[in-house]
C-alpha positions as CSV (number, residue, x, y, z in Angstrom):
1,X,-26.2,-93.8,111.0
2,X,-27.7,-92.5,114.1
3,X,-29.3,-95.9,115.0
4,X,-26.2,-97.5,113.9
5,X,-24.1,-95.0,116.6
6,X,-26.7,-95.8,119.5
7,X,-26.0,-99.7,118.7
8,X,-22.5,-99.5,119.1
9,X,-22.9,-97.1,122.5
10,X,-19.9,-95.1,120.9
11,X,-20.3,-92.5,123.9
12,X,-19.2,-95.6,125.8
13,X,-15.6,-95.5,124.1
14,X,-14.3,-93.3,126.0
15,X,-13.5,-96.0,128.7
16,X,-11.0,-97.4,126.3
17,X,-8.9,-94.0,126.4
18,X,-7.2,-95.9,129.5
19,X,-5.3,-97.9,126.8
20,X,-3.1,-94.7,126.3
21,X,-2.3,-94.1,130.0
22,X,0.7,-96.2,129.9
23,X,2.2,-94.0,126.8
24,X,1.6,-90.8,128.6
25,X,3.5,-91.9,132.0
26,X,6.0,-93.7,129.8
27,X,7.7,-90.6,128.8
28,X,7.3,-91.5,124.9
29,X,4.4,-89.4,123.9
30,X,6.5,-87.1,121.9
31,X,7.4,-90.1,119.4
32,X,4.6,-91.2,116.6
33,X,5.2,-94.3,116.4
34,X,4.1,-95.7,119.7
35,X,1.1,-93.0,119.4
36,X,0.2,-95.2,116.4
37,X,0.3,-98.4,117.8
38,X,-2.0,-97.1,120.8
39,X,-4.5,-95.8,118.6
40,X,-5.0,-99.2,116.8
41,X,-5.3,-100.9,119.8
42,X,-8.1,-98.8,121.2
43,X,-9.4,-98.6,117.9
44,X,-9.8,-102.2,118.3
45,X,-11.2,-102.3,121.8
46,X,-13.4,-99.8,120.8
47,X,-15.2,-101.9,117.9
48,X,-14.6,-105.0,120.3
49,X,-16.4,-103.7,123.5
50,X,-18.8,-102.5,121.0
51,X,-19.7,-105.7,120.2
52,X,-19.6,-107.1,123.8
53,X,-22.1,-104.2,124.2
54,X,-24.6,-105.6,121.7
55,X,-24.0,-109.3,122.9
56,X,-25.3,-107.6,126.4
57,X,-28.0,-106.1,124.9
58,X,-29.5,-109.3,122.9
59,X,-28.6,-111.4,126.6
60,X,-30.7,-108.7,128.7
61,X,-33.6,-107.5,125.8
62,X,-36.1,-108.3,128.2
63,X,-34.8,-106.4,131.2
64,X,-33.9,-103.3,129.3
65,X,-37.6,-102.9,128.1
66,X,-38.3,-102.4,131.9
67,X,-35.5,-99.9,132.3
68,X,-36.7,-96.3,132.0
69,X,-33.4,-95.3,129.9
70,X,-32.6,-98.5,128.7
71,X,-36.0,-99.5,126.7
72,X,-35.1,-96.9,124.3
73,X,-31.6,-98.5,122.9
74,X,-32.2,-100.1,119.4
75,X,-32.9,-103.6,120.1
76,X,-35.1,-103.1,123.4
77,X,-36.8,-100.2,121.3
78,X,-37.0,-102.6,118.0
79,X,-35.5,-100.5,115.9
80,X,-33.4,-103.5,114.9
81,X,-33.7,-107.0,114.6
82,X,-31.8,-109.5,116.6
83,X,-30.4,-111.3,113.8
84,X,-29.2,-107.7,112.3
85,X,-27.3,-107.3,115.2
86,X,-25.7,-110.7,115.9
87,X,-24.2,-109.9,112.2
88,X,-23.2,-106.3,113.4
89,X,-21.3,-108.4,116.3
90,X,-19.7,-110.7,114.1
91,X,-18.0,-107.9,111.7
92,X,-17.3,-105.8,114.6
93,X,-15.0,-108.5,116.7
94,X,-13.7,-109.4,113.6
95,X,-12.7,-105.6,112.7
96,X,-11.4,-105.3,116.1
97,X,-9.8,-108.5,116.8
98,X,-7.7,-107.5,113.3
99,X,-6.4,-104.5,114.6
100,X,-5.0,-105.8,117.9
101,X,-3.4,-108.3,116.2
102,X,-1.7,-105.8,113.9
103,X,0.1,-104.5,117.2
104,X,1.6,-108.2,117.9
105,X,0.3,-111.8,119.1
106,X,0.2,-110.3,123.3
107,X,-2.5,-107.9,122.4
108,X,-4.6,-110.1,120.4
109,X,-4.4,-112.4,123.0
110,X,-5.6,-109.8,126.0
111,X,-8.0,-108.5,122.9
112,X,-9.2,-112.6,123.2
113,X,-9.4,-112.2,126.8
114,X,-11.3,-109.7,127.2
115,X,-14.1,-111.2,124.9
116,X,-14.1,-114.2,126.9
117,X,-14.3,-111.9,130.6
118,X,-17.2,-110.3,129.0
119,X,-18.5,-113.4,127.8
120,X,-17.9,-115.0,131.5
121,X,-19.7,-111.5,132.9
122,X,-22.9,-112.5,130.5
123,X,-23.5,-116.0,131.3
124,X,-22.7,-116.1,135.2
125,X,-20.8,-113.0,137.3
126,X,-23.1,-110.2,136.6
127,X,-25.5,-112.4,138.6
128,X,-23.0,-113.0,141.4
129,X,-23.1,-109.9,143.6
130,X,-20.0,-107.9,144.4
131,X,-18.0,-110.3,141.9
132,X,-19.6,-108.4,138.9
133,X,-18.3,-105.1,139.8
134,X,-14.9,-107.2,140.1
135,X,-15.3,-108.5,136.7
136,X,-16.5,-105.0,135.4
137,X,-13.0,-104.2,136.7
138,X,-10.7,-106.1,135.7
139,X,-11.7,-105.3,131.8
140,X,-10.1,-101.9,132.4
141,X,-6.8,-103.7,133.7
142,X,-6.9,-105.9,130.9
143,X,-7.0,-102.2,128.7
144,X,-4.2,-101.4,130.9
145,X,-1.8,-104.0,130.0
146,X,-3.2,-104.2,125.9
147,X,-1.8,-100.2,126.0
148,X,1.4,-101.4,127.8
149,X,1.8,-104.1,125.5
150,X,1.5,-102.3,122.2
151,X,4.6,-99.9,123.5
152,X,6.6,-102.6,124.8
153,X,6.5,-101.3,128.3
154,X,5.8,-102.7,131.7
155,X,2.5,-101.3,132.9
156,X,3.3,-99.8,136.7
157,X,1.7,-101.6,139.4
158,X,0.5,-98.6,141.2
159,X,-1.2,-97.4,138.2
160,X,-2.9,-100.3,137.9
161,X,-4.1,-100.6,141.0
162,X,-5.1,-97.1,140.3
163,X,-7.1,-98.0,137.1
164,X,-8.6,-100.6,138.8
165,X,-10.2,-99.0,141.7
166,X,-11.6,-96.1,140.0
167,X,-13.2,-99.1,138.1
168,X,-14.4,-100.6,140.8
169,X,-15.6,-97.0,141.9
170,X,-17.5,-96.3,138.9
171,X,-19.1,-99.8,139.0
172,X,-20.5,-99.5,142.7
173,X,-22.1,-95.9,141.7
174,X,-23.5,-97.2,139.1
175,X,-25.3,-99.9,141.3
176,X,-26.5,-97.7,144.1
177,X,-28.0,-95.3,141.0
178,X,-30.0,-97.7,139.5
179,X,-31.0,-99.1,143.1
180,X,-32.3,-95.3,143.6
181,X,-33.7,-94.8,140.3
182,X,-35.5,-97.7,139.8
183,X,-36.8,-98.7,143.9
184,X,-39.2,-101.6,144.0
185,X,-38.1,-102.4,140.1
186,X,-34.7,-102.6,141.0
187,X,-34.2,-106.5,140.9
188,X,-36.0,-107.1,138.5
189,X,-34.2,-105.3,136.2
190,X,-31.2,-106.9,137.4
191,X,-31.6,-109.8,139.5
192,X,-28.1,-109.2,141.5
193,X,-29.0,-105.6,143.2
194,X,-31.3,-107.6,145.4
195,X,-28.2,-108.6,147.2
196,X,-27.3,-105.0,147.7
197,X,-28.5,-102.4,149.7
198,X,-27.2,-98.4,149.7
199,X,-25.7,-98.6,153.3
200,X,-23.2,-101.4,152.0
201,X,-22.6,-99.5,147.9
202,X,-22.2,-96.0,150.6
203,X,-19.5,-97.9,152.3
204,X,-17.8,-99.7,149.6
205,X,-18.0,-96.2,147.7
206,X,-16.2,-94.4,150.0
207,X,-13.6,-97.5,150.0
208,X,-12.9,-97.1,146.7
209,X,-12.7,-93.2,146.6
210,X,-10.2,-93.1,149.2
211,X,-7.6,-95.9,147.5
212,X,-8.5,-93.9,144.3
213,X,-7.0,-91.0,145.2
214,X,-4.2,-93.0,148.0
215,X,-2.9,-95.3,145.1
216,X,-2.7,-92.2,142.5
217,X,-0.5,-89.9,144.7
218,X,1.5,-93.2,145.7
219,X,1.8,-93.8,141.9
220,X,3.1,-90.1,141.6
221,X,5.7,-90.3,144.7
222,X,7.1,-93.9,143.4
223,X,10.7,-94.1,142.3
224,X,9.8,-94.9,138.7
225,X,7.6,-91.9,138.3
226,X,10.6,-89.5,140.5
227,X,13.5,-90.9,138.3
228,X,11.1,-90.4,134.7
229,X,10.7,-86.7,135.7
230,X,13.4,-86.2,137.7
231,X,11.6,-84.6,141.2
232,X,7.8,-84.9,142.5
233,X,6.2,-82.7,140.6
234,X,4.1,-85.1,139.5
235,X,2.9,-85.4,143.1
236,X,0.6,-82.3,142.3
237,X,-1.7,-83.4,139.5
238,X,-3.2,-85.6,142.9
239,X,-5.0,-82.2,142.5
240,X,-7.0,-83.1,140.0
241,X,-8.0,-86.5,141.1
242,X,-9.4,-85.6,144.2
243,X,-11.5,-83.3,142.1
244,X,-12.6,-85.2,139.7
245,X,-14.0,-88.0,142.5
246,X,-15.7,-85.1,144.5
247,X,-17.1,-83.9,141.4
248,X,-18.5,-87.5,140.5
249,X,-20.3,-87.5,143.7
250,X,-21.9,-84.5,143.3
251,X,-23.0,-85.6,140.0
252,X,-24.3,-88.9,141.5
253,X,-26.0,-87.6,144.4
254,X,-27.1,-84.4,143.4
255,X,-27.5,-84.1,139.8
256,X,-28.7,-88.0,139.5
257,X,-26.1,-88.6,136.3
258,X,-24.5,-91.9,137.8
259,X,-26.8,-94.5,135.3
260,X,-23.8,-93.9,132.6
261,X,-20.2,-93.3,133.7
262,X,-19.2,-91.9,130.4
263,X,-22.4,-90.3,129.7
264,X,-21.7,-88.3,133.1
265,X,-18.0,-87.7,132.1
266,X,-18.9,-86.3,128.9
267,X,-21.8,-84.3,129.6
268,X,-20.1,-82.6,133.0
269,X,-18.2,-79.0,131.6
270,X,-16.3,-79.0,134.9
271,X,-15.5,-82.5,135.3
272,X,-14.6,-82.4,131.3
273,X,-12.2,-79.4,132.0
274,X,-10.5,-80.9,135.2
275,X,-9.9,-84.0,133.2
276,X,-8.2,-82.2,130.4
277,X,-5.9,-80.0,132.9
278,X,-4.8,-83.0,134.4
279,X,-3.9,-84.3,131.2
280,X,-2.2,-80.7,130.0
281,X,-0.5,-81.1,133.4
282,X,1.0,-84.7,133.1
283,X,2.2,-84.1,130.0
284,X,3.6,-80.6,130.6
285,X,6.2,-82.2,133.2
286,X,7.0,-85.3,131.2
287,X,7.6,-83.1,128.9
288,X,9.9,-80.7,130.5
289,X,11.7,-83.8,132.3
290,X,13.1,-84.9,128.7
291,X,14.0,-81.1,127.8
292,X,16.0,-81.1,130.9
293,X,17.3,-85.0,130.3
């Protein structure tokens, strides 16, 4: 089971948790249903990126027997065959690709779409350089609108912007890690971070930390948000955004955790805290908004 777990990179699931941001800002968290349809949908993604994970893996087997972390997942490790784990991908897509199409003919069709974006990343863009952060990216807003879609809502644009800078945020740190971790190995680990070098990730990092937090509290301040909840109290749970960026550039720089976004996420008491206040505190005025309603 453990080896099974490690395949799969279940720690890396909690990327699809952005699937139930639109619920939470749509002001319908208190009803089940649409609780229910957003779980099967990131159920689905979940067993879906899963499998993009593994197709990854078998792509980039070689590589990841160089990587100091990486040569100890299942296949670069040998703890599993190749043609044990293309089976593994084929009942995993299909397990996934069933439940999004449970939740209507839209979200099986971003569910398609984002197989094929990670297919696209495999074969070509991870080896184009600032273009596979981009791709990286744009998975999340395709999470973004496969959450919206099994509500029935329209996804806000500032929150997607939101979503998809923090994505871009997380992707560039995870660059200028592995440039600093693995040195003179770097490229040939992966061929594209010889196009990079940590003056130009530095600069593009701060880019994307700065429209992270600009594009949140804009989110907050915007009429849809104001009328939802009735004033701009939301404006305060900014708070915890600026935080929780400073926070991931300690751990990057200081405590050297930026090789695994969720891995740092998860393992981080502090950062885990600040992320569940926010939540607490989202939810706490939506909340209080449809008492007063």
């Amino acid at each position: 089971m453990e080896l099974l777990v490690d395949l799969l990179r279940v720690r890396q699931w909690v990327k699809n948790f952005f699937i139930i941001f639109p619920l939470i800002f749509s002001g319908h968290f208190n009803e089940f249903v649409p609780w229910l349809n957003c779980w099967t949908v990131l159920a689905g993604f979940c067993f879906i990126s899963s499998g993009m994970y593994i197709v990854n893996d078998i792509i980039d087997l070689n590589e990841d027997r160089m990587h100091p972390k990486k040569s100890q997942r299942p296949l670069a490790a040998a703890q599993i065959s190749t043609p044990k784990a293309t089976v593994i991908v084929g009942l995993v897509l299909v397990l996934g690709c069933s439940l999004c199409w449970l939740e209507g003919r839209e979200v099986f069709i971003l569910a398609l779409s984002y197989v094929l974006l990670h297919v696209l990343y495999n074969l070509r863009t991870k080896h184009v350089v600032i273009l596979d952060i981009l791709t990286v990216a744009f998975g999340f807003q395709i999470r973004i609108w496969a959450g919206s879609a099994a509500v029935h809502i329209l996804p806000s644009l500032w929150l997607q912007m939101c979503v998809f800078v923090l994505a871009l945020f997380l992707g560039f740190t995870k660059r200028r890690y592995e440039m600093v971790a693995l040195k003179s190995d770097a490229s040939s680990h992966r061929a594209v971070l010889s196009h990079y070098t940590s003056y130009l990730l530095d600069q593009i990092i701060i880019i994307c930390s700065t429209l992270s937090i600009v594009f949140y509290g804009l989110f907050t301040i915007s009429s849809e948000v104001v009328t939802r909840v009735g004033g701009y109290e939301m404006f305060y749970s900014t708070s915890f955004v600026i935080y929780g960026i400073f926070r991931y550039l300690y751990l990057l720089h200081v405590k050297k955790l930026g090789d695994d976004p969720s891995e740092a996420l998860l393992s981080d008491a502090p950062m885990i805290i600040n992320i569940l206040l926010w939540m607490a505190f989202v939810m706490i005025v939506i909340r209080l908004s449809l008492l007063n309603a």
